[in-house]
N, C-alpha and C positions, 0 to 999 in steps of 0.2 A: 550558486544561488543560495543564498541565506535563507535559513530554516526559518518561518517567519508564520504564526498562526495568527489569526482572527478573535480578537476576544471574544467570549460567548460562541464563537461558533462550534458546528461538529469534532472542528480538530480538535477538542477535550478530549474525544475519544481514541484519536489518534494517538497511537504509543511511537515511540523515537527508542531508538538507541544508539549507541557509540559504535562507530565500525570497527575498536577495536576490543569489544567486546566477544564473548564467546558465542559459539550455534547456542550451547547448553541454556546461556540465560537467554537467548532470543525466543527457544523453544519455551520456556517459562513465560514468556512476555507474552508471547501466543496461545497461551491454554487460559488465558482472561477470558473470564464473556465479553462479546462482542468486538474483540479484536481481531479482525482478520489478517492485520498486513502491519511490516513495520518501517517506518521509515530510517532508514541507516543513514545516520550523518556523522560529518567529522567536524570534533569541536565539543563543547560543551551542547547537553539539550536544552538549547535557549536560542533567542533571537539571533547571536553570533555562528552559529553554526552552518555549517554547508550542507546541503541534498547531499548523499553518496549516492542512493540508490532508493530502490524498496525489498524486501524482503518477506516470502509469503512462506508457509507450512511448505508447498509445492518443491518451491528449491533446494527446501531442509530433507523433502523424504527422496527426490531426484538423487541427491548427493549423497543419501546413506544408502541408495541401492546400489549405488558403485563401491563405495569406500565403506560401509558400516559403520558400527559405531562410533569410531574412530573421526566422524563429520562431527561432533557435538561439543569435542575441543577446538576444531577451527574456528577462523576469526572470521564475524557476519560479513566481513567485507568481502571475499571470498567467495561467497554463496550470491550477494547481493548483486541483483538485477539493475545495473545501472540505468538503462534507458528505457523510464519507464513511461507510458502514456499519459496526460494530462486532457483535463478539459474545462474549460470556464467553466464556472459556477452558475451562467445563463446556460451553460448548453441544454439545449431539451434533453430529457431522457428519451425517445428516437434518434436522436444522434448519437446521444454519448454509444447505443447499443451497437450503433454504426461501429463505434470506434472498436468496442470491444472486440466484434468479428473480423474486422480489419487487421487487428495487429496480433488477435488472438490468445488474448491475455485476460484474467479474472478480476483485474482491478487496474482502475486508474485513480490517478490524484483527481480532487476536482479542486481548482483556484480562483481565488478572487487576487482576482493581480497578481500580483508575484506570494500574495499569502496563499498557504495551506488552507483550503476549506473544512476538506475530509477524504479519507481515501473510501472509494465506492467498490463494493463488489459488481459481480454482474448478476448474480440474485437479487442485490438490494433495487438496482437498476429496473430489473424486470419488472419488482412487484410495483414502480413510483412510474411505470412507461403506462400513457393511456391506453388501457386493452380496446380492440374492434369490439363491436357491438357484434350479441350473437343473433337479436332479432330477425327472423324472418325477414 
């Protein structure tokens, strides 16, 4: 799938990197505000480029409680979570939440067709999900 974002949209926010790039600069790319997740693709980070995966903080500290420090010279493609959840850009936030318990994971892509929207936590999800009324 071509790495393909939406002009003006969220995916501004969304950071990319090169799968064979290091944990070291991924972990850099992750301590931005507001980045939670990185997309790994192979290719240049531009329109030619393919999905590898995504990549979160989670996988980077997973993989240093086995191996140590010694995770921060591996290559993101290694750590990167290939098959990662998606959901239209229509999906209601009650469903997308559906998703997240379903497959069990803290973020998914959201798309508008085959482009990159934005990648969504499941805090961002919560706070954008219509709450119940507590009314009496």
């Amino acid at each position: 799938m071509s790495a393909s974002q939406k002009p003006g949209s969220q995916a501004s926010r969304v950071r990319h990197i090169r799968m064979d790039r290091s944990v070291r600069e991924a972990m850099r790319l992750l301590s931005a505000p507001d980045v939670d997740a990185l997309i790994v693709v192979d290719g240049a980070c531009d329109e030619t480029a393919s999905f590898i995966g995504i990549l979160t903080e989670r996988e980077i500290f997973r993989s240093m409680s086995d191996k140590g420090l010694e995770t921060l010279d591996s290559l993101v493609w290694m750590l990167t979570t290939p098959e990662f959840v998606t959901a239209d850009v229509r999906t209601p936030p009650a469903d997308r939440l559906q998703l997240f318990c379903a497959h069990k994971t803290n973020h998914i892509a959201i798309m508008d067709g085959l482009c990159l929207h934005s990648i969504q936590s499941i805090w961002d999800c919560v706070a954008e999900a219509p709450h119940a009324s507590t009314a009496p």
